[in-house]
Each structure stands twice: as structure tokens, then as C-alpha cells.
N, C-alpha and C positions, 0 to 999 in steps of 0.2 A: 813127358810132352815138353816140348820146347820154346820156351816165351814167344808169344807173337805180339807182332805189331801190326793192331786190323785197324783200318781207316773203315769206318759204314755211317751209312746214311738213309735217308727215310724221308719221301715224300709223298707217301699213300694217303694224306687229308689237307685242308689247309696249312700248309705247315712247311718246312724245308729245316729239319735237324741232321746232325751230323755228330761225329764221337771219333775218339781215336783215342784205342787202346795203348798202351806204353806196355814194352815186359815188364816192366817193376808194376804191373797191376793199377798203375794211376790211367785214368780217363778224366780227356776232356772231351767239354760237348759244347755245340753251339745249337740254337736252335731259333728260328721265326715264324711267326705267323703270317700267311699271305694262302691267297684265294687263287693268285694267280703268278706267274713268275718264276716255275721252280727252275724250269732250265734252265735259264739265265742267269740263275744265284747261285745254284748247286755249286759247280766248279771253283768258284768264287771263293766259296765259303769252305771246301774244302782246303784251297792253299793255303787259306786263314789260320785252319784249323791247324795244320802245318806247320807254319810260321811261328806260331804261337807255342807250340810244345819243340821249335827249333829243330823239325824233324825233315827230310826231304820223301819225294814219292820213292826212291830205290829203297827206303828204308822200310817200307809197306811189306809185308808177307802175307798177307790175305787182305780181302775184300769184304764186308757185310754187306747186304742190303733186306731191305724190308720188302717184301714182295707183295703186301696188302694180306687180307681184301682193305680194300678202300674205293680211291679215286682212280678210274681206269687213265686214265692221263697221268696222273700222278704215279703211279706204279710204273707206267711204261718210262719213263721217265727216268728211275733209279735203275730199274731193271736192265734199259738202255746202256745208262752209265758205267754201270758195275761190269756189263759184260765188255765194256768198251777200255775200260783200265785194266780192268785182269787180262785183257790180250796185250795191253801196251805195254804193260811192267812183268809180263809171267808170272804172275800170281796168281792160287784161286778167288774165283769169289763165292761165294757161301750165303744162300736167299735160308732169308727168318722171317715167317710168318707172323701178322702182327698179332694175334690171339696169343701166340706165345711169348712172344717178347713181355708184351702185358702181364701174363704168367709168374716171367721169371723171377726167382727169388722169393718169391712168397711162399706161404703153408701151402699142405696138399693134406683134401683133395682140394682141389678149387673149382669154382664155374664162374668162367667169364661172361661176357652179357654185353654185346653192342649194339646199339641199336643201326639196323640198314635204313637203304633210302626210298623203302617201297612200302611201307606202313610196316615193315617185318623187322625182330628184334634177329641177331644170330646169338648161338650159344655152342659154347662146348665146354666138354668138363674136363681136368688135367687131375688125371690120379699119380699117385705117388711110380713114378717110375714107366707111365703110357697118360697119352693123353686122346682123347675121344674125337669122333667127326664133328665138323661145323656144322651146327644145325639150325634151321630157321623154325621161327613160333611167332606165335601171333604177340605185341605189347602186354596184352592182358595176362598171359602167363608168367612174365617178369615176375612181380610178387611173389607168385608159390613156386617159383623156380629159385627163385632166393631164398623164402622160407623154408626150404625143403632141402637146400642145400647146408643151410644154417642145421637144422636139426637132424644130419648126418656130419657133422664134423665140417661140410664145406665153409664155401667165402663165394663171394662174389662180389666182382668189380662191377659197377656200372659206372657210365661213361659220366652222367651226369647227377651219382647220387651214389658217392661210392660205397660199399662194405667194406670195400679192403683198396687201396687207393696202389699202384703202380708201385715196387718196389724201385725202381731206376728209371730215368728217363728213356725213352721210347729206343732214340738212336745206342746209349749206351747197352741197355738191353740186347739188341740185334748184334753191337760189337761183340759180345762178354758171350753170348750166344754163337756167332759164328767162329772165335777161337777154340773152344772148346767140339767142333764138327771137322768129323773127316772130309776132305774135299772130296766132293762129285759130280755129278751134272750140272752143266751151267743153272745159275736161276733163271726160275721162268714166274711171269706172273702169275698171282693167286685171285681169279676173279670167281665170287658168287653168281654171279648170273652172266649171262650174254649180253655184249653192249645194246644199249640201244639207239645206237643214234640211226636216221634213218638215211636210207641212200637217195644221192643227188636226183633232185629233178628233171633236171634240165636233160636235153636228149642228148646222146651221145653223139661226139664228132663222127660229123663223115670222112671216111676213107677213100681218098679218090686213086683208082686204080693205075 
């Protein structure tokens, strides 16, 4: 396989990080906290990242992004981006879901553990060589889903009370993750549920003939 140099990024929660893989195996990463802003920064922050390792965009051979679950905004957003560079520089881009970024590099087996934003915890468990569907439970299962992971050999990450705490930062994760994947289908968002925001009030324009 042939060194790449993957530019990816990730802005599925509060957050706007970014990574760029070198072939000699070095990564750098940038990363901020913000609620609101990502599309505005993204770009920004990518040149930076750029700049800073003295690399320019023709030197890019693939694309990462983070495809969530997370922030439907925020997903659309990277999702957006990556499909939008990989057509202007000819390169793929390569969507890495965030369960497994989280994943990467840690023992197996593992079960991760996030909690969603509907009173529902997600889970999935990564075995050595397959990894399982995303699945939702109720808070209250968290404990014996972790102690029961624990006394099979697992681990489990929680977001705010870790077992086994993130082996690489999120973005570099989705880099180191997408050089290692053969390219395929564009990415496409990874959403748990159907948005809800609800449709406009107001009555539709008239059409005058």
C-alpha cells in the first residue's frame, strides 16, 4: 500500500477538528470547541492545517470525514465539504463513522456507549476483526452493559466516565482510518433517527398563472 496523505475532518458535535496524515506516518491535528460556526471555520482551519505541516491541497490523495451519528447539521456540513474537495482535487473521500473512530486502536472486544439526545444511550460492540450494529437502550442499562462487557474480556468507552478513554483524537482516528480503506461510494451521512425539525408554518406562496 502506498503512503497517503489524507486531510479529514469532523464536525458531528460541538466541536470543528481536523488531522492531516503525512506518509512518514506523522499527524497533525487541530481541534475547537464551538456550538455553532463549523462552516465558517472548517475551510479555514484546514489551510492552517496545511500551512503548518508546509503541505499544499494537490498534495492530498484522499479525503476523511466523520459521518456521525451526531449533530445533523454538523454531519451535513463535513459531509458537504469532503464531497465538495474530492471533486475539486480528484481524490477520494472515505466517510468513518464515529463509533469507530472511537474504537480505533484500542483492545478487542470493545463496546462503546454514547449517550443520544432523546433519553437513549447507543451501543455497539467491535470484535476482534467485525464489528456489530448500533444499537439503542435505555441509561439504566449502561452499568450492566459495561459490567458485563468487563467480565467477557470487553471495555467500554463512555463519553463522560470513561473505561477505556479514546486511543487518538477523533479527527486523527477518521485520518489513520480512512488511509487504510479502499475507496468507494461517496460518503453519505450516518443519522440514528429522522430529523425533527418541523415544516414551515406559514402558507405557501401563491402561484399566479
Amino acid at each position: 500500500m502506498r503512503p497517503e496523505t489524507v486531510l479529514a475532518f469532523d464536525t458531528s458535535a460541538a466541536h470543528c477538528a481536523a488531522a492531516l496524515l503525512l506518509p512518514d506516518g506523522r499527524c497533525l491535528t487541530l481541534a475547537e470547541d464551538m456550538a455553532r460556526g463549523q462552516a465558517e471555520r472548517l475551510l479555514p482551519m484546514l489551510s492552517e492545517l496545511l500551512a503548518e505541516a508546509g503541505a499544499a491541497w494537490r498534495d492530498l490523495t484522499r479525503i476523511g470525514v466523520g459521518i456521525g451519528p451526531g449533530n445533523f447539521t454538523g454531519i451535513r456540513i463535513s459531509v458537504a465539504a469532503a464531497r465538495g474537495l474530492a471533486l475539486g482535487l480528484g481524490v477520494p473521500a472515505i466517510g468513518v463513522g464515529r463509533f469507530e473512530a472511537l474504537a480505533h486502536r484500542l483492545p478487542r472486544p470493545l463496546l462503546v456507549v454514547e449517550p443520544g439526545r432523546t433519553g437513549e444511550v447507543w451501543v455497539q460492540r467491535f470484535d476482534i476483526g467485525s464489528e456489530g450494529p448500533l444499537l439503542a437502550c435505555d441509561p439504566a442499562e449502561v452499568p450492566r452493559l459495561a459490567t458485563d462487557a468487563a467480565a467477557t474480556g470487553s471495555a467500554a468507552h463512555l463519553t463522560d466516565g470513561p473505561v477505556l478513554a479514546p486511543a487518538l483524537p477523533l479527527a486523527e482516528a477518521v485520518a489513520r482510518l480512512a488511509a487504510l480503506r479502499a475507496p468507494g461510494a461517496r460518503p453519505a451521512p450516518l443519522y440514528l433517527r429522522p430529523a425533527d425539525a418541523a415544516p414551515p408554518s406559514d402558507p405557501p406562496p401563491v402561484i399566479l398563472p
